[in-house]
LUMTORTI-417628 format. One record per atom (N, C-alpha, C, O, CB): x, y, z. Coordinates in steps of 0.2 Angstrom, whole numbers, padded with zeros to 4 digits, always signed. Glycine has a CB too. Layout:
REM residues N
XYZ...
END
This chain:
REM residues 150
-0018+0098-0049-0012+0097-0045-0010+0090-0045-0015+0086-0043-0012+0100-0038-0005+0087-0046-0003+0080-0046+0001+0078-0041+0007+0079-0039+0001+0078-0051-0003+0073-0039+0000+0070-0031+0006+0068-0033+0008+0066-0038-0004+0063-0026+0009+0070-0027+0015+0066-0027+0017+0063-0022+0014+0063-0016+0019+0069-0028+0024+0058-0023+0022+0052-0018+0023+0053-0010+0020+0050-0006+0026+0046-0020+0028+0057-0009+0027+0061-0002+0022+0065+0000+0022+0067+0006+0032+0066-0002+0017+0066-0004+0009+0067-0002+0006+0061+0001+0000+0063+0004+0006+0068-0008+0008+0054+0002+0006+0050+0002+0011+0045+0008+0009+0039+0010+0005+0048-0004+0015+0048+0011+0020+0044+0015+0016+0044+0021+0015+0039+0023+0028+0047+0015+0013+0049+0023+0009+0050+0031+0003+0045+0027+0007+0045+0022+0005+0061+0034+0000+0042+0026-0006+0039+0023-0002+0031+0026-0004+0028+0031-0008+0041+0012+0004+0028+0021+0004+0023+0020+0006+0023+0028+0004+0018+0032+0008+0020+0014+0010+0027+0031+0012+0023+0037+0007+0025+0044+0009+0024+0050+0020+0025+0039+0003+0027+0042-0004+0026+0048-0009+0020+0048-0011+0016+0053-0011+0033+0046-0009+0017+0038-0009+0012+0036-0006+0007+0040-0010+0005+0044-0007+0012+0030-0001+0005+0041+0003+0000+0044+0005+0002+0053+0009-0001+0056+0010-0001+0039+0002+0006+0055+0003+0007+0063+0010+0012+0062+0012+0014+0067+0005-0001+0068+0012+0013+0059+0020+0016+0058+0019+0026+0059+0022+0030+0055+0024+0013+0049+0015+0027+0067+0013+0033+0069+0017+0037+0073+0016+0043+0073+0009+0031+0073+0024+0034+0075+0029+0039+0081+0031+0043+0077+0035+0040+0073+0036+0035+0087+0031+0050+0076+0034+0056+0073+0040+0055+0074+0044+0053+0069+0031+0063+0075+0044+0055+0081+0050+0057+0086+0054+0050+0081+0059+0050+0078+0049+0057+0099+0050+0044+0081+0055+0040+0078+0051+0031+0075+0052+0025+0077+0062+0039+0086+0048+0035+0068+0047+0031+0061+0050+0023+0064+0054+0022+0068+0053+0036+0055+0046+0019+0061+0049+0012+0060+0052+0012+0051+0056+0007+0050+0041+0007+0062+0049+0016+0046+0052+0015+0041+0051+0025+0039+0047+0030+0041+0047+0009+0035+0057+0025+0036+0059+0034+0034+0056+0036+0027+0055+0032+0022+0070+0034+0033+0054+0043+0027+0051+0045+0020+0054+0043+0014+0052+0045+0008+0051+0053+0020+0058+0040+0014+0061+0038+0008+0060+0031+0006+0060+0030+0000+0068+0039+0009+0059+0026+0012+0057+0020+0011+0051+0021+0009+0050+0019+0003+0058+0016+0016+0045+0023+0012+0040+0022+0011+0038+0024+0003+0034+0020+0000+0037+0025+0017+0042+0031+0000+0040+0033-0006+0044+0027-0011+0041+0025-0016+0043+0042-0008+0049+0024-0008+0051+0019-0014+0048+0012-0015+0048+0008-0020+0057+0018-0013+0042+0012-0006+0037+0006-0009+0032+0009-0013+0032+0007-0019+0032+0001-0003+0029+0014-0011+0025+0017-0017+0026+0019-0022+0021+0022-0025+0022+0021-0017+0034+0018-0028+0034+0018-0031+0034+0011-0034+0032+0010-0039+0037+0021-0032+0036+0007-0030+0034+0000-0030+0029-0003-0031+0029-0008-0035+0035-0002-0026+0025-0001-0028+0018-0001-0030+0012-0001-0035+0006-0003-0035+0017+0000-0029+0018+0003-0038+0014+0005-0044+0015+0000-0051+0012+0000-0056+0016+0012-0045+0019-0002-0049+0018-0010-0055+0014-0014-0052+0009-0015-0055+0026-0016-0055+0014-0018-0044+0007-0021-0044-0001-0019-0047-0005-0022-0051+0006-0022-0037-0001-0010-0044-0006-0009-0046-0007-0010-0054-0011-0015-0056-0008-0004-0044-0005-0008-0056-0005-0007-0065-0006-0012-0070-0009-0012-0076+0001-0006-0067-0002-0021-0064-0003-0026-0067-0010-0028-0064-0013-0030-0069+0003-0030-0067-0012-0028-0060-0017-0031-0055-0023-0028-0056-0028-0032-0057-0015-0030-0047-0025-0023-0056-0031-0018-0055-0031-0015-0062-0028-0009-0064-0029-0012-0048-0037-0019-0067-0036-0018-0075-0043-0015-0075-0048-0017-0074-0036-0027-0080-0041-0007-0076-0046-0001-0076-0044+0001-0084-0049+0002-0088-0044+0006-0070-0038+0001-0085-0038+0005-0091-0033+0009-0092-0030+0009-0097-0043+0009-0093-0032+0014-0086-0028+0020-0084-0020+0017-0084-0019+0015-0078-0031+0024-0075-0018+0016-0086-0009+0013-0084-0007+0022-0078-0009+0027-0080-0002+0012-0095-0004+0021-0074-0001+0027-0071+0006+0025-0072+0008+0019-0071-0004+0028-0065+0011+0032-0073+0017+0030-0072+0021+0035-0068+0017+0040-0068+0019+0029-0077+0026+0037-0065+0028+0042-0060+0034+0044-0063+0038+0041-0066+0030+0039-0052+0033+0053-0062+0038+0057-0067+0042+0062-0061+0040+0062-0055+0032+0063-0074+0047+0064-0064+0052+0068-0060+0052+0074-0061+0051+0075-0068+0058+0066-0059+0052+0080-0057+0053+0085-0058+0058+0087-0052+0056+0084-0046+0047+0089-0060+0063+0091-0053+0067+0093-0047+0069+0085-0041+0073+0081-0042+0061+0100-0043+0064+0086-0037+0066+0080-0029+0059+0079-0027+0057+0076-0022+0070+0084-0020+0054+0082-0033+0049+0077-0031+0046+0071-0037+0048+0072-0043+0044+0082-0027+0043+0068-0036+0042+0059-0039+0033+0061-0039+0030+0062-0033+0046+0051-0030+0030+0061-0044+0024+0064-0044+0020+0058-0051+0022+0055-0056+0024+0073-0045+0013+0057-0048+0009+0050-0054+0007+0054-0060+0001+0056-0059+0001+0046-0051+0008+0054-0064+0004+0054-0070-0001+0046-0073+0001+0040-0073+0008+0055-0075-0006+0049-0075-0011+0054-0075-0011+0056-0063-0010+0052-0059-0019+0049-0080-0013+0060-0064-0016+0060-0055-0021+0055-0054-0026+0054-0057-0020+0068-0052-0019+0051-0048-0025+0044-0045-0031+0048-0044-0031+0054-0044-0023+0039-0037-0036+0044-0043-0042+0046-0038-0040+0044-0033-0034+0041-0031-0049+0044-0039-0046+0046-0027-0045+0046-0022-0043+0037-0020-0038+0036-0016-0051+0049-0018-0048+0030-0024-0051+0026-0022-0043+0021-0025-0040+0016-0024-0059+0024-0026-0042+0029-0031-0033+0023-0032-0028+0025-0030-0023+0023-0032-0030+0021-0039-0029+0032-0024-0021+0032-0019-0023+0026-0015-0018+0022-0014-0018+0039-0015-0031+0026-0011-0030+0022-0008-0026+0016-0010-0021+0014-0007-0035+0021-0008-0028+0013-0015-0028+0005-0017-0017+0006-0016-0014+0003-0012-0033+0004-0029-0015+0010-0020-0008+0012-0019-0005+0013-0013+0001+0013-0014-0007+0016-0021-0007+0014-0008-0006+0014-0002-0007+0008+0001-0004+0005+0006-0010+0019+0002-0011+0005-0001-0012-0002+0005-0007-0007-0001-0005-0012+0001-0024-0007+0007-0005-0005-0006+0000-0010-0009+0008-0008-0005+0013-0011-0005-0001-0009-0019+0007-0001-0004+0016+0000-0003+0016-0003+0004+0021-0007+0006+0020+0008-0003+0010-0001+0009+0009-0005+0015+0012-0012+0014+0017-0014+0016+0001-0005+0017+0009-0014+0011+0010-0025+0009+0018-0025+0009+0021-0028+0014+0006-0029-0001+0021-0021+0002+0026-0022+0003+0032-0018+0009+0038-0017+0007+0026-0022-0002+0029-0016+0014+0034-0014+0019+0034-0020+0024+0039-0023+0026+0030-0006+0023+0025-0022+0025+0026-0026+0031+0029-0034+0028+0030-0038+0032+0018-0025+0034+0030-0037+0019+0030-0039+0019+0040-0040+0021+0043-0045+0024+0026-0040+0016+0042-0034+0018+0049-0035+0019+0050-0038+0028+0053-0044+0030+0052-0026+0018+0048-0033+0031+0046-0033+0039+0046-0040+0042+0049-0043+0046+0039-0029+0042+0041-0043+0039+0039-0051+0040+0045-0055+0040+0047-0058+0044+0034-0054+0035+0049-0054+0031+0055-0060+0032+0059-0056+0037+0056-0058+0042+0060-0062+0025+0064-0051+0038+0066-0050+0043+0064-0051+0049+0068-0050+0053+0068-0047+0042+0058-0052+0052+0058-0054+0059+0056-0062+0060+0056-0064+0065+0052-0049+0064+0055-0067+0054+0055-0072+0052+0062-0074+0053+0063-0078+0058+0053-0072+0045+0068-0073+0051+0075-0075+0052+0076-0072+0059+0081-0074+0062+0080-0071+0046+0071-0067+0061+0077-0066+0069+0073-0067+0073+0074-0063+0078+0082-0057+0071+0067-0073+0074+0061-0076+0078+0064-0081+0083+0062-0087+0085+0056-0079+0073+0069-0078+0086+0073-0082+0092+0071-0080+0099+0068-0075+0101+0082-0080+0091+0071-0084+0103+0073-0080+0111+0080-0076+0115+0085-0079+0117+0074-0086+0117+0080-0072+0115+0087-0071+0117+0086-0070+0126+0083-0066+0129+0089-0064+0111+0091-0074+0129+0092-0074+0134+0097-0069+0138+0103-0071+0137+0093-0080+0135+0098-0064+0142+0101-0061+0145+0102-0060+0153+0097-0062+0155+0100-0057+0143+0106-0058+0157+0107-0056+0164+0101-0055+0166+0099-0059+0171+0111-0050+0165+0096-0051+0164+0090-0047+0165+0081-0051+0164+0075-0050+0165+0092-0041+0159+0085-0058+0161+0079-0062+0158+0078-0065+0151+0083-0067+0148+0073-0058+0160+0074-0064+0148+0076-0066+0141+0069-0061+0138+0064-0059+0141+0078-0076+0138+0072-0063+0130+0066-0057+0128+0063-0062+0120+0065-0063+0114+0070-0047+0125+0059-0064+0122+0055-0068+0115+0052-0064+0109+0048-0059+0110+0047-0072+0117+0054-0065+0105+0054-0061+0099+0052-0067+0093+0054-0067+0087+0064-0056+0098+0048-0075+0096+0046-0077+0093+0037-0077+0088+0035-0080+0083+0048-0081+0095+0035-0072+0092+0029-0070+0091+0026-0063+0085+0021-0062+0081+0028-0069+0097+0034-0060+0085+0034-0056+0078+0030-0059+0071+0025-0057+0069+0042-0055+0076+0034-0063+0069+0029-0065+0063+0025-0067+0062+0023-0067+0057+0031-0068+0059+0019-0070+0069+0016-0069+0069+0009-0064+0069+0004-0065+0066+0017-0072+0071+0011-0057+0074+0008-0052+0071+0011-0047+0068+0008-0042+0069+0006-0049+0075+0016-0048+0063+0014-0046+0057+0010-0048+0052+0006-0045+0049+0019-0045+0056+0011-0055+0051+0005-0058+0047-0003-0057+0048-0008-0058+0045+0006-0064+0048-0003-0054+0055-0012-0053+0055-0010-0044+0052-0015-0041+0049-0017-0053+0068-0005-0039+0052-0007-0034+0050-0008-0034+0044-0012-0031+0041-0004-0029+0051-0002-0039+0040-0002-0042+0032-0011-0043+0031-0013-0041+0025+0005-0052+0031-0015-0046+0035-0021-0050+0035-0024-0044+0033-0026-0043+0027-0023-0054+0042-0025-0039+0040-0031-0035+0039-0030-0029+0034-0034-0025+0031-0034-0031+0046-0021-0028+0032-0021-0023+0026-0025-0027+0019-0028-0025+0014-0011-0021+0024-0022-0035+0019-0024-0037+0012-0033-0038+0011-0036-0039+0005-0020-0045+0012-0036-0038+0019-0044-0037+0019-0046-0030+0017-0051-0030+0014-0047-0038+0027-0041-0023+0018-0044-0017+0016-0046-0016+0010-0051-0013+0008-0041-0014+0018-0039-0019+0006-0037-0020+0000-0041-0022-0006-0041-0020-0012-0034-0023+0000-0044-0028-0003-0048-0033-0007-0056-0029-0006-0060-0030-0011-0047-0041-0002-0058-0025-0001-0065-0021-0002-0061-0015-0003-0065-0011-0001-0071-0021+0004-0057-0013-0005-0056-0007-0010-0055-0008-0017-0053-0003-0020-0049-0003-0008-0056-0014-0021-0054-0016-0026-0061-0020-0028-0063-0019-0034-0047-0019-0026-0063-0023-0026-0070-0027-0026-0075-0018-0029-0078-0015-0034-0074-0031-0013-0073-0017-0022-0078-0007-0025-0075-0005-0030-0079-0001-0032-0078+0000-0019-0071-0004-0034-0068-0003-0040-0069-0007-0045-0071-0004-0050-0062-0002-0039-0068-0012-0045-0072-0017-0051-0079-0017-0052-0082-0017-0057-0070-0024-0049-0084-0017-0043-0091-0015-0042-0093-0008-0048-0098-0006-0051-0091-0013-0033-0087-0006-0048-0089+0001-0050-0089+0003-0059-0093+0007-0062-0084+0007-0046-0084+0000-0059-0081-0001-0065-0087-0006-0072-0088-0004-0078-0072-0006-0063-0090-0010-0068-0094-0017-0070-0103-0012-0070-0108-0013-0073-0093-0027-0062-0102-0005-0064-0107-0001-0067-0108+0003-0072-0113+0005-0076-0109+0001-0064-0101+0006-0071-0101+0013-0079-0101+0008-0086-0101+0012-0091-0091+0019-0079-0100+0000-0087-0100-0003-0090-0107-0004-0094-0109-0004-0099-0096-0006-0088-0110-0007-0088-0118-0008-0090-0123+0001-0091-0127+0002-0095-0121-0014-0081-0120+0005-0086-0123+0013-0091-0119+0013-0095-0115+0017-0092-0123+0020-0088-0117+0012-0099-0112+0015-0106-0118+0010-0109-0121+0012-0114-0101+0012-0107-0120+0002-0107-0124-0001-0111-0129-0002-0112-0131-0005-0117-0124-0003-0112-0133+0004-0104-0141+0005-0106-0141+0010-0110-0145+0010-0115-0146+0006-0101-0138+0014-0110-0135+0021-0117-0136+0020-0124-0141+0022-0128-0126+0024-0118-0130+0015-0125-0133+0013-0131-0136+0009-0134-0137+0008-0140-0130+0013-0133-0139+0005-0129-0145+0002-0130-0154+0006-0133-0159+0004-0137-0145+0000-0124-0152+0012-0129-0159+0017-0129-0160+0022-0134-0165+0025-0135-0159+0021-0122-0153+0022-0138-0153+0026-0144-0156+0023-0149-0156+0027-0154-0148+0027-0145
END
């Protein structure tokens, strides 16, 4: 069965804190169009071999070849990056005080924690891919005690 990318929308936004069922910070639509997004970083970035590319049938958006588990991961914390990075410039441009009747409301501290989520998605990332190369640099070296031993 071949994932598809609405298989993956609950994944990326538990990823980025984006939990309220009743009312989403980004909509099933966005989230499938960073993960299709993503799938050029991965492809260019993460040099396995496998190129993946995303085919249509009907309304749904599905990968070929099917990821493993370790590369929806890896695809999920890339559409994450690019959600929260969108997120970042816009709360970058609107990092003002705004003063009202009621008091005022500082909304300069936004880009700052977004940058620590940007931080620990790009930490998850980096030991999901470390372990993929880790892994990659071993089926490499068994492929070469194999034919060594022949």
């Amino acid at each position: 069965m071949s994932t598809t990318l609405s298989s993956l929308t609950a994944r990326v936004q538990r990823l980025i804190g984006d939990t309220d069922p009743d009312n989403p910070r980004w909509g099933s639509n966005d989230v499938m169009n960073a993960l299709a997004d993503s799938l050029e970083d991965f492809n260019s970035e993460i040099r396995i071999g496998t190129q993946y590319e995303i085919l249509s049938t009907g309304n749904s958006r599905y990968y070929n070849p099917d990821p493993t588990d370790m590369h929806k991961n890896i695809l999920c914390c890339y559409a994450g990056l690019i959600l929260l990075n969108m997120e970042r410039f816009k709360a970058a441009r609107e990092a003002i005080n705004y003063s009202n009747s009621a008091g005022s409301t500082n909304l300069t501290y936004l880009p700052e924690a977004i940058d620590r989520a940007v931080s620990a998605l790009l930490k998850k990332l980096d030991g999901l891919t470390s372990g993929e190369l880790r892994q990659l640099a071993e089926d490499d070296m068994s492929v070469t005690e194999l034919t060594s031993q022949e």
